[in-house]
VOBA-1610 file (N, C-alpha, C; in pm, whole numbers, padded with zeros to 5 digits, always signed):
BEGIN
Unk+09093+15945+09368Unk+09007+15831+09332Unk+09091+15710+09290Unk+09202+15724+09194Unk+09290+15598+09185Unk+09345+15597+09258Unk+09418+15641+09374Unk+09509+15614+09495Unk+09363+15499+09572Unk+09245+15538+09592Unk+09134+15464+09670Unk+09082+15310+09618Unk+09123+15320+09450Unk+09127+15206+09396Unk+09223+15092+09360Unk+09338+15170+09404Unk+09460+15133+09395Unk+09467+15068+09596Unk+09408+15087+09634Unk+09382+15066+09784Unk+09282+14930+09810Unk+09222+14963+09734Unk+09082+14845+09721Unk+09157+14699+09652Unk+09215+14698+09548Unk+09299+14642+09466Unk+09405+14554+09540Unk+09474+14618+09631Unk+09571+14565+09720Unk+09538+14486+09836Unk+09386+14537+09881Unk+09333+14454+09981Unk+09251+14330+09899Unk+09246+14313+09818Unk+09145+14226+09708Unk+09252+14104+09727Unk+09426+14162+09657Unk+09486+14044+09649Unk+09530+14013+09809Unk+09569+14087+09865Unk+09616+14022+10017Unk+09517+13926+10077Unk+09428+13959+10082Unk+09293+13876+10096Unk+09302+13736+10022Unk+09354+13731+09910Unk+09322+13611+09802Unk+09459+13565+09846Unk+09541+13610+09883Unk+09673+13477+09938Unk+09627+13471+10081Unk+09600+13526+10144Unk+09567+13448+10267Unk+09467+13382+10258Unk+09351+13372+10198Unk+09285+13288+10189Unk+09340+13151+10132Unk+09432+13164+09988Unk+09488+13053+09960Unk+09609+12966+10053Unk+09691+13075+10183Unk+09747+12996+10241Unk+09673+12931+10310Unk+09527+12967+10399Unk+09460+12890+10497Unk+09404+12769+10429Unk+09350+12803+10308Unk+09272+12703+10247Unk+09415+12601+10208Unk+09526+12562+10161Unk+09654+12483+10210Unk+09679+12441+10305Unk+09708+12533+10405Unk+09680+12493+10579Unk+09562+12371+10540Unk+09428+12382+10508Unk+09374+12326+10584Unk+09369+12192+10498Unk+09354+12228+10399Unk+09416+12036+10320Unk+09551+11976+10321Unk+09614+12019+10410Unk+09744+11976+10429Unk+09733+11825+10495Unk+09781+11746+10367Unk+09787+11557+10441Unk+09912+11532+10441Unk+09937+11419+10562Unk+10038+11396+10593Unk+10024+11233+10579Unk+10123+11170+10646Unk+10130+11047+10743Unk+10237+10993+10801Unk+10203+10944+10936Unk+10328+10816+10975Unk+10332+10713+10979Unk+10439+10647+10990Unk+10413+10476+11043Unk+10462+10471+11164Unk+10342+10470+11259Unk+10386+10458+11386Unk+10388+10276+11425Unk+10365+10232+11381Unk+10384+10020+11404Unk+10456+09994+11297Unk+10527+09891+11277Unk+10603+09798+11225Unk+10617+09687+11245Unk+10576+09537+11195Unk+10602+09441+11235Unk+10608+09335+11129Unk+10690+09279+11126Unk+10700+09152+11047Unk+10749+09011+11095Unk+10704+08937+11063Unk+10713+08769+11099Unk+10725+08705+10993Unk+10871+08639+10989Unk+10932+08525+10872Unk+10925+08422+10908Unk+10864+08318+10904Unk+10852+08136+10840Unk+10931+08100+10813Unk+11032+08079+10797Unk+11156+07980+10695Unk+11105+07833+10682Unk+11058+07805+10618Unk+11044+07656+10574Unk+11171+07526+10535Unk+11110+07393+10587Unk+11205+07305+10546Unk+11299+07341+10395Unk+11193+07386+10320Unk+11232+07385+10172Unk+11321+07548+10120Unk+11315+07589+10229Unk+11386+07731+10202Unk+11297+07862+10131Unk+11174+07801+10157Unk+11086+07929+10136Unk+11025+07967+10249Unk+10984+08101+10257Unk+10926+08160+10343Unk+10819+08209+10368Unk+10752+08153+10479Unk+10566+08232+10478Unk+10602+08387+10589Unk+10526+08501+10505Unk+10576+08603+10556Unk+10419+08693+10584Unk+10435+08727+10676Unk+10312+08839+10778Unk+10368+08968+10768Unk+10302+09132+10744Unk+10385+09226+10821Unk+10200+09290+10806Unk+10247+09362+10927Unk+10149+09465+10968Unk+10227+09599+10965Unk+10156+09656+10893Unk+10197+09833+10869Unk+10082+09923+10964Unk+10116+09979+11064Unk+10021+10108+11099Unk+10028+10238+11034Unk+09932+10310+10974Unk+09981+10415+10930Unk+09909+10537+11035Unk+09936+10613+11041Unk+09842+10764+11127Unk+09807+10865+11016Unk+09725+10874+10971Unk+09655+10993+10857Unk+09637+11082+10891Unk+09731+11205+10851Unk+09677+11304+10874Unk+09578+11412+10732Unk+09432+11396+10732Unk+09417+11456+10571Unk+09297+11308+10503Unk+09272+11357+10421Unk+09177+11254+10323Unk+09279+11132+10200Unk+09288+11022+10267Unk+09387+10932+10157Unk+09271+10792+10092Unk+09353+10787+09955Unk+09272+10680+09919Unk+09328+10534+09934Unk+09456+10473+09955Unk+09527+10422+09992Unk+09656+10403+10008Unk+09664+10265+09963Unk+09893+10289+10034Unk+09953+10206+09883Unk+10015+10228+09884Unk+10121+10143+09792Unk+10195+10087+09851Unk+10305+09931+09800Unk+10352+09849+09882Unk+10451+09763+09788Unk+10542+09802+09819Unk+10634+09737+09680Unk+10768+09604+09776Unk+10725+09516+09738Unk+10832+09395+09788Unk+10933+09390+09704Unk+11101+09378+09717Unk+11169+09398+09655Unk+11206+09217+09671Unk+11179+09203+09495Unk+11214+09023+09519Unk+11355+08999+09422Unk+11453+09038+09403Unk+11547+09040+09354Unk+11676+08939+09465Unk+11683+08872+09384Unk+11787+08756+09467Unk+11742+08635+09535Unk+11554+08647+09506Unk+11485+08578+09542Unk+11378+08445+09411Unk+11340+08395+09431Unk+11293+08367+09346Unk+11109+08336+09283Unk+11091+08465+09364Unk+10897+08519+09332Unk+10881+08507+09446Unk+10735+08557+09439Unk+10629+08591+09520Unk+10475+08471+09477Unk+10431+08433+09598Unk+10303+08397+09529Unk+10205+08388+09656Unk+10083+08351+09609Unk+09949+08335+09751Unk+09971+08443+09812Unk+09981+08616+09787Unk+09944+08717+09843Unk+09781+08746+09885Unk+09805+08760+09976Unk+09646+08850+10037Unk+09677+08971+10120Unk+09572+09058+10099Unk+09570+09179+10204Unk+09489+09175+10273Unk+09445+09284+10393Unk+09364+09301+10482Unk+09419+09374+10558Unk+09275+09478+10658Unk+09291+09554+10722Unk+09244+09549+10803Unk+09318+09592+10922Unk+09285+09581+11066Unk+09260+09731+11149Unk+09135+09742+11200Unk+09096+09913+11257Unk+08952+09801+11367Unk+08990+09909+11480Unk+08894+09898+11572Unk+08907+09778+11640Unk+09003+09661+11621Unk+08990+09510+11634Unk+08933+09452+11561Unk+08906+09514+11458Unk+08798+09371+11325Unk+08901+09382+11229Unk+08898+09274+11146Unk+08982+09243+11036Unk+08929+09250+10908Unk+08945+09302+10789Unk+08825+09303+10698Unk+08934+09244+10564Unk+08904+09137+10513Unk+09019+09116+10385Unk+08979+09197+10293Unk+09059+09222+10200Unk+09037+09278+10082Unk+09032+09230+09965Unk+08944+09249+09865Unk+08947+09136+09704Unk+09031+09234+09651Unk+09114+09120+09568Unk+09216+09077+09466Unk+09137+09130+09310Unk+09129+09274+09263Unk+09083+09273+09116Unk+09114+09405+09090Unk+09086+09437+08948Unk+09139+09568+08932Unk+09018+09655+08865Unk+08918+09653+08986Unk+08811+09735+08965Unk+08852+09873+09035Unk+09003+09894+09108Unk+09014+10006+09164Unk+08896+10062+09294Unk+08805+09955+09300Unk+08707+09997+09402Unk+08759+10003+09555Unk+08692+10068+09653Unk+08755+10053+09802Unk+08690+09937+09802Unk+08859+09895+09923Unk+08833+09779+09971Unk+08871+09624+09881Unk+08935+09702+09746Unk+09047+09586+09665Unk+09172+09615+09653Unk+09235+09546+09617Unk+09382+09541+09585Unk+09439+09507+09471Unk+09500+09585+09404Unk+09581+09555+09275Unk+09746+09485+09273Unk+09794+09400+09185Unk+09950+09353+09170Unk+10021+09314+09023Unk+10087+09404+09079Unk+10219+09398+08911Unk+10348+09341+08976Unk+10343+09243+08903Unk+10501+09141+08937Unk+10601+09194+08822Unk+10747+09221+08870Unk+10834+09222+08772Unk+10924+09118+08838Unk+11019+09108+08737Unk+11148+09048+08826Unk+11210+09034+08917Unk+11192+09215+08969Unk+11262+09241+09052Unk+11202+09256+09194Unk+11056+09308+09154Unk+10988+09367+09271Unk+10793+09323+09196Unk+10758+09304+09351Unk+10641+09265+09368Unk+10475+09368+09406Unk+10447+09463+09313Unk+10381+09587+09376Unk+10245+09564+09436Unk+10153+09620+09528Unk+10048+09611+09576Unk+10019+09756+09605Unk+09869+09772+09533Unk+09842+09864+09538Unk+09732+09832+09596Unk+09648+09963+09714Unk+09581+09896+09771Unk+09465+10039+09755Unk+09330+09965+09753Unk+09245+10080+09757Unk+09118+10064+09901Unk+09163+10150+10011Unk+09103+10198+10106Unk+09104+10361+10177Unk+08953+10407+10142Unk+08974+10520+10196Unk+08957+10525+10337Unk+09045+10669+10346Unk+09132+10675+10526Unk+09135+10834+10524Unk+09051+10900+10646Unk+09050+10987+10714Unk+09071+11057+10770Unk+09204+11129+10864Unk+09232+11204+11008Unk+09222+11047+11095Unk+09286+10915+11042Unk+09280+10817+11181Unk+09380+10704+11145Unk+09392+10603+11217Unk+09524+10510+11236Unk+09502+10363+11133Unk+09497+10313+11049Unk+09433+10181+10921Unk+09576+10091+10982Unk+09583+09988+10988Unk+09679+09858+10983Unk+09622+09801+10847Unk+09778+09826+10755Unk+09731+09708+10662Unk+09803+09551+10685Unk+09760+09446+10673Unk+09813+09346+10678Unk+09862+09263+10530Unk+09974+09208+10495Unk+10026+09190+10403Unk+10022+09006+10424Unk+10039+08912+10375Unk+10050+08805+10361Unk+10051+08728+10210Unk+10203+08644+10203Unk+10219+08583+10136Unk+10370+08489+10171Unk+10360+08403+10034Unk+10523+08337+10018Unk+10633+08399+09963Unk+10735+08404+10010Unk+10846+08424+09905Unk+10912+08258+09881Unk+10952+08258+09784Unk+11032+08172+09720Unk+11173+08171+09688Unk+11273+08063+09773Unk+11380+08059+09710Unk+11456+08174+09806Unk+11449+08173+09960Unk+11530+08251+10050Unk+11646+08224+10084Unk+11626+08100+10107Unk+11797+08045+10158Unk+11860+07969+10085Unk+11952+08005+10070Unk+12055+07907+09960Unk+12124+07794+10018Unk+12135+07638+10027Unk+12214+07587+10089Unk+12345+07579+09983Unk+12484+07584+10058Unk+12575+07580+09995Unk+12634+07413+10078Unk+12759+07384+10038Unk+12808+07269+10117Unk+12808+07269+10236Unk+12885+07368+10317Unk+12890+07382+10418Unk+12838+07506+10506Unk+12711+07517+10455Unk+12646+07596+10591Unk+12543+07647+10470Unk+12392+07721+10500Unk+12286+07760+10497Unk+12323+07906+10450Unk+12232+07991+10358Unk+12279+08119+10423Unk+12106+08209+10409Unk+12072+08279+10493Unk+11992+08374+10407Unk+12048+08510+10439Unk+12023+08582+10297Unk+12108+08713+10308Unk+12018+08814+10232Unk+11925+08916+10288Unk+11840+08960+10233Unk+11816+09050+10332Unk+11742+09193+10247Unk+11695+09329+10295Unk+11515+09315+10350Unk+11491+09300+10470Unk+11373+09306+10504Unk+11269+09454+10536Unk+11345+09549+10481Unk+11324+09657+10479Unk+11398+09765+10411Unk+11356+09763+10266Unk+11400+09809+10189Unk+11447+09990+10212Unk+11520+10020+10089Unk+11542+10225+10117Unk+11488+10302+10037Unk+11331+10265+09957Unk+11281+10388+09908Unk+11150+10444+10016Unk+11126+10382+10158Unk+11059+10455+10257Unk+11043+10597+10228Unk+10933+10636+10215Unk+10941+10814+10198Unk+10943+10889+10331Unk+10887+10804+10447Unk+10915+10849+10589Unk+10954+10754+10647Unk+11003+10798+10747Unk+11049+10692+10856Unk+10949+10616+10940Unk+11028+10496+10967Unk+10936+10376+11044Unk+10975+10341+11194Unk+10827+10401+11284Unk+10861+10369+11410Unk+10851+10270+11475Unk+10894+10221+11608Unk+10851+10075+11655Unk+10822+09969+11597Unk+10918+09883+11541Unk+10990+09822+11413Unk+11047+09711+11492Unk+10967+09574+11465Unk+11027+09427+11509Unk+10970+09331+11434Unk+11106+09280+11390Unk+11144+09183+11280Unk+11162+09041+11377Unk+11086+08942+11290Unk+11102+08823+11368Unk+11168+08701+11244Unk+11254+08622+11261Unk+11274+08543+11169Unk+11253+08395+11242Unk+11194+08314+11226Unk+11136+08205+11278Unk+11216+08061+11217Unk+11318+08006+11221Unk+11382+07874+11148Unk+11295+07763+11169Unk+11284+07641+11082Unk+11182+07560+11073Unk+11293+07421+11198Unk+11352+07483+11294Unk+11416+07364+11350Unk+11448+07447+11521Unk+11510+07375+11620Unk+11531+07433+11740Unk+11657+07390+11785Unk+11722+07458+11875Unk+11850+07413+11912Unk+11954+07389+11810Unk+11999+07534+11782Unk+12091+07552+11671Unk+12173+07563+11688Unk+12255+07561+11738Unk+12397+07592+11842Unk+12475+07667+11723Unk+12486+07652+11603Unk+12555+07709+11475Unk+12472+07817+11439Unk+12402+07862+11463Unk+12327+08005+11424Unk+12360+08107+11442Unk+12422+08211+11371Unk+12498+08334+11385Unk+12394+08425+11277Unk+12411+08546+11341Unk+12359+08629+11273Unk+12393+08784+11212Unk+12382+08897+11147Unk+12466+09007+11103Unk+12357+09099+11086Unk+12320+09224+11147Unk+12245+09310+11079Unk+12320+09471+11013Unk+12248+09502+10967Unk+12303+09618+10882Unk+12189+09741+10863Unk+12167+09819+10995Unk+12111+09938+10957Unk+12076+10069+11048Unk+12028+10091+11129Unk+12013+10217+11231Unk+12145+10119+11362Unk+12173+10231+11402Unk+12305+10164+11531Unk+12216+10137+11644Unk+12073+10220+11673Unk+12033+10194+11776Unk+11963+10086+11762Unk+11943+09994+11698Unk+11862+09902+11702Unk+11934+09778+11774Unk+11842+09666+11822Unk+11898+09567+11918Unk+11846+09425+11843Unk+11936+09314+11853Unk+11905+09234+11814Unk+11914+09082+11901Unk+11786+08975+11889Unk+11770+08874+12001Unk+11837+08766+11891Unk+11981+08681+11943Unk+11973+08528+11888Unk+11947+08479+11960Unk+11841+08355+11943Unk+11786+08287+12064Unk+11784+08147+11991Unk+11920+08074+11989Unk+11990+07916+11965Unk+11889+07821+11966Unk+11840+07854+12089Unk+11748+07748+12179Unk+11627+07735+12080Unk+11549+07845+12017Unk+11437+07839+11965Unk+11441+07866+11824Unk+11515+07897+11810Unk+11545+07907+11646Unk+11524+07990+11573Unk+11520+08161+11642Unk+11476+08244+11602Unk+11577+08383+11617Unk+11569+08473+11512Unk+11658+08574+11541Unk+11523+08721+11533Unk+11527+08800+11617Unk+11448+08878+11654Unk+11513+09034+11647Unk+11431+09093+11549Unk+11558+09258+11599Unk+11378+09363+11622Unk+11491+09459+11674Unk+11381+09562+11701Unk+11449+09714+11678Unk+11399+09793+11656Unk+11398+09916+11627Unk+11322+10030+11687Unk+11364+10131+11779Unk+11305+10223+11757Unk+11245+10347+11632Unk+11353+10400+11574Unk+11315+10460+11454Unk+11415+10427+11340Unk+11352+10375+11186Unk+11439+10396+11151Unk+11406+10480+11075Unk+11518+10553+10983Unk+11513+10698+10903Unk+11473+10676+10738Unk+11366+10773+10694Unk+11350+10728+10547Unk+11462+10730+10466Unk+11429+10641+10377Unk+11521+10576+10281Unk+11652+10500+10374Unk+11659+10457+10452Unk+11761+10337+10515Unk+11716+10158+10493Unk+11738+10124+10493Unk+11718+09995+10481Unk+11806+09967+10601Unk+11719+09787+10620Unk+11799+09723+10734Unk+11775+09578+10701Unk+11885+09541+10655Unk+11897+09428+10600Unk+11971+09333+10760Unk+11941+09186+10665Unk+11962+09047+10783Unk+12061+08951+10699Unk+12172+08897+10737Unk+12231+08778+10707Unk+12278+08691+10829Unk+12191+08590+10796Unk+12163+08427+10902Unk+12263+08310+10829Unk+12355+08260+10926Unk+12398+08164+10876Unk+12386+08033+10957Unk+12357+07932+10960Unk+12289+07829+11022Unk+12299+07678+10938Unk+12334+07548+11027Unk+12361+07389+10928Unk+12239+07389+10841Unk+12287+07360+10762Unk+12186+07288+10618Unk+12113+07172+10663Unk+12091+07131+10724Unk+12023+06994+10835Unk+11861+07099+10837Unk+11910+07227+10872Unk+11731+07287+10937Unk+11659+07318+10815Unk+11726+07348+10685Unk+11690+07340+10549Unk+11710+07255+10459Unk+11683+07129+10524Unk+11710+06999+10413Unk+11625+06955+10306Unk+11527+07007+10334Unk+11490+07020+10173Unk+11472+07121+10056Unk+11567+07209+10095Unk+11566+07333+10053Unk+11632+07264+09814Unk+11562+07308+09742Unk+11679+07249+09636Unk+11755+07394+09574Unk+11696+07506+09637Unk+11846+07590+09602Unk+11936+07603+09674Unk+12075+07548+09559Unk+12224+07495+09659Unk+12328+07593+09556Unk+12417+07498+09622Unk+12566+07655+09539Unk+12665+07529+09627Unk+12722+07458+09495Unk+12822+07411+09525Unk+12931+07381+09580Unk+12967+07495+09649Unk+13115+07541+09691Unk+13065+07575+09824Unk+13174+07564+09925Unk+13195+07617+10021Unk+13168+07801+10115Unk+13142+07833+10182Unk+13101+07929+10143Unk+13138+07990+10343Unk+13091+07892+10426Unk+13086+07979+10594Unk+13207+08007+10631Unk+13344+07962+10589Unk+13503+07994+10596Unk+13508+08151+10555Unk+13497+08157+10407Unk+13489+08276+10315Unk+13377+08363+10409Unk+13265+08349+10450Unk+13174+08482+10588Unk+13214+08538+10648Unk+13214+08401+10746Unk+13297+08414+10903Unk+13454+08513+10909Unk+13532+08473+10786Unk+13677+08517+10786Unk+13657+08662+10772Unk+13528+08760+10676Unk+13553+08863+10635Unk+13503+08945+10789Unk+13355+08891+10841Unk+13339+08953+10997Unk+13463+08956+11057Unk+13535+08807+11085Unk+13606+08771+11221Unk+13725+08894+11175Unk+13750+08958+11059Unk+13886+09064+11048Unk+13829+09191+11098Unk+13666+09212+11136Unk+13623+09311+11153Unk+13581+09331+11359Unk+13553+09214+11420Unk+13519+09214+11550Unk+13471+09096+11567Unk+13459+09091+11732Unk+13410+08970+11776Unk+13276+08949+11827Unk+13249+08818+11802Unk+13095+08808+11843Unk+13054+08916+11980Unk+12909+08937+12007Unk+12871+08998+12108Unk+12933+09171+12102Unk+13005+09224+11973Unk+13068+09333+11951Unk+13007+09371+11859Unk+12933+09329+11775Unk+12893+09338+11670Unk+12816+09490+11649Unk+12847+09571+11532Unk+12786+09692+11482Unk+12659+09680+11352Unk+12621+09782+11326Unk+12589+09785+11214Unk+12578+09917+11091Unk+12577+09903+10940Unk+12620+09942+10884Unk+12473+10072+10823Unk+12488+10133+10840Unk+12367+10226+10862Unk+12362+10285+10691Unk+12258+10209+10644Unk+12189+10293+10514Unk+12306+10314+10363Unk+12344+10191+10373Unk+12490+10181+10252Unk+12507+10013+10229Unk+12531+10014+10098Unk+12578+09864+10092Unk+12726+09797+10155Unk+12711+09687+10128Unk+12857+09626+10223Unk+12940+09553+10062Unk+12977+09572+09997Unk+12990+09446+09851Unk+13154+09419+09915Unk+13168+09432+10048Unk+13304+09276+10057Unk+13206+09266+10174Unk+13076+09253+10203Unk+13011+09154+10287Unk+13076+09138+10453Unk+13148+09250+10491Unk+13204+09288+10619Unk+13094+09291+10693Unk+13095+09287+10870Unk+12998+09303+10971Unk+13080+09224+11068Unk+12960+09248+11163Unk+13015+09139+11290Unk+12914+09056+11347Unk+12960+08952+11400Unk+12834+08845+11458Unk+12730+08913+11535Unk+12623+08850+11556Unk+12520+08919+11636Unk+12509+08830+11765Unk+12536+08918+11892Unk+12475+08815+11997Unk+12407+08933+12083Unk+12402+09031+12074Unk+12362+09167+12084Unk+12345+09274+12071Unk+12324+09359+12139Unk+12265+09470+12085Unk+12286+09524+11959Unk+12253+09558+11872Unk+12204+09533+11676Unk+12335+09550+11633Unk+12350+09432+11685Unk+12427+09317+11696Unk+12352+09253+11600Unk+12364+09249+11555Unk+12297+09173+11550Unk+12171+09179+11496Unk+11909+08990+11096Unk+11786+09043+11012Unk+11762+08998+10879Unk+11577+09087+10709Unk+11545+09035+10607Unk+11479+09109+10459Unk+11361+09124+10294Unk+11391+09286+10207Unk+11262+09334+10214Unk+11214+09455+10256Unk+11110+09471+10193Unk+11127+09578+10151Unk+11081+09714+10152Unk+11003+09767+10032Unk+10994+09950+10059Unk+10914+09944+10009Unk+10863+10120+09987Unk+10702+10110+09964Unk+10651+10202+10011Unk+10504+10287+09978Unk+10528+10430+09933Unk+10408+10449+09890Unk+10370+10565+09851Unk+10218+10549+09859Unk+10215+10648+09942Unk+10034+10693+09969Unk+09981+10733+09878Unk+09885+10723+09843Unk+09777+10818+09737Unk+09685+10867+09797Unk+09681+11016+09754Unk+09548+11106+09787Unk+09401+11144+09739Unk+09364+11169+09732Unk+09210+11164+09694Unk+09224+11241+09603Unk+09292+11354+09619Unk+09315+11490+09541Unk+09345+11439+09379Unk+09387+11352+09355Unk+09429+11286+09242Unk+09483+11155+09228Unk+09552+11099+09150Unk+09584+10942+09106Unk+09741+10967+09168Unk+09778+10837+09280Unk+09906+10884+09292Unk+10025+10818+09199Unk+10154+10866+09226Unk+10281+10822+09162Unk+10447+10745+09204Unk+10437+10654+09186Unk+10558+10610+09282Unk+10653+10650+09196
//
């Protein structure tokens, strides 16, 4: 009789973990970012109007995304809005901290700019759209322009697919426009003189990498920029690349800082970029945590 209950007993618990692995199996959430896109403004004045569209793919019940702009070296953030794009309709989102779907929350520090966003998302694909200014991108120095900044920051918790960065100068026909990127090797990068724009693209890049951009270009296309830096500065650039390779050779420095500011010119392939950030999803299951 106890060998029969001792039998019953064993099938009771085997039963209760497989049930608890399926019932795991089946709330198991995920996600990717299968889109990436961002579009930089550079303004006369050296600030920047900035667009990015995030796709995410849900796998599981989420309540929204988190979105952290890293503004350090910059000087703020302001006129943010969100909105989301599904099906071809665009729906904005209010600005308050009722936590309700379909608003958005923001904590500014010094360093970094957070957006928290509340939309629930299903087993399907949400675009969020980001829009605002940054302030205080390009520095003019005496002799030459610079902007030098991470447009895709390294606390990503997954990796980001199909990934194109556009940087837009407020002038055309730059003949002095050189450019440096720093992050996946396979990525490719467009200088295009003529129009005033430096363009990179990415297939994948890997969580936690960053892929930062440094543009150097005449102070003429940012003349009214008033953050300056006295001293000389495109001799001291140019000299630390030109000991490293020559234009149209140019590499990049995959997921590490550079602090002697080494690289090589960009005239191709990634070859040849600007900061943003990190998310963290939140689940329904509870309040999330960055």
């Amino acid at each position: 009789m106890k060998q029969r209950h001792l039998e019953v007993l064993v099938a009771i618990v085997v039963s209760l973990i497989t049930m608890g692995i399926t019932t795991n199996q089946a709330h198991a959430r995920d996600y990717t970012i299968d889109r990436y896109r961002v579009n930089i403004n550079v303004q006369k004045d050296g600030n920047a109007e900035l667009t990015q569209k995030i796709t995410y793919d849900f796998n599981g019940d989420f309540n929204g995304v988190y979105y952290n702009q890293d503004t350090s070296g910059i000087d703020g953030l302001k006129s943010p809005s969100v909105a989301v794009i599904q099906n071809g309709q665009t729906t904005a989102l209010t600005h308050n901290n009722s936590a309700q779907p379909n608003t958005y929350q923001t904590t500014d520090t010094s360093s970094n700019y957070r957006f928290k966003v509340f939309y629930p998302a299903s087993n399907q694909k949400v675009t969020f759209q980001y829009r605002y200014q940054l302030d205080g991108v390009i520095t003019n120095y005496i002799d030459t322009a610079q902007l030098n900044w991470k447009i895709i920051g390294s606390k990503w918790d997954v990796a980001l697919n199909n990934v194109k960065i556009k940087i837009a100068l407020p002038a055309k026909n730059i003949s002095q426009l050189q450019a440096w990127t720093h992050g996946p090797l396979s990525g490719h990068t467009n200088v295009n003189k003529q129009a005033g724009t430096v363009t990179m693209t990415v297939n994948h890049v890997a969580a936690n990498t960053f892929v930062e951009s440094h543009l150097l270009f005449p102070t003429r296309v940012t003349s009214a920029n008033t953050k300056t830096n006295n001293t000389r500065h495109l001799k001291k650039s140019t000299a630390a690349r030109g000991n490293s390779g020559k234009a149209g050779q140019s590499k990049a420095v995959l997921g590490k800082s550079h602090p002697t500011d080494s690289g090589y010119p960009c005239a191709g392939p990634w070859r040849c970029s600007l900061p943003v950030s990190a998310q963290l999803v939140q689940k329904k299951s509870g309040p999330a945590h960055h």
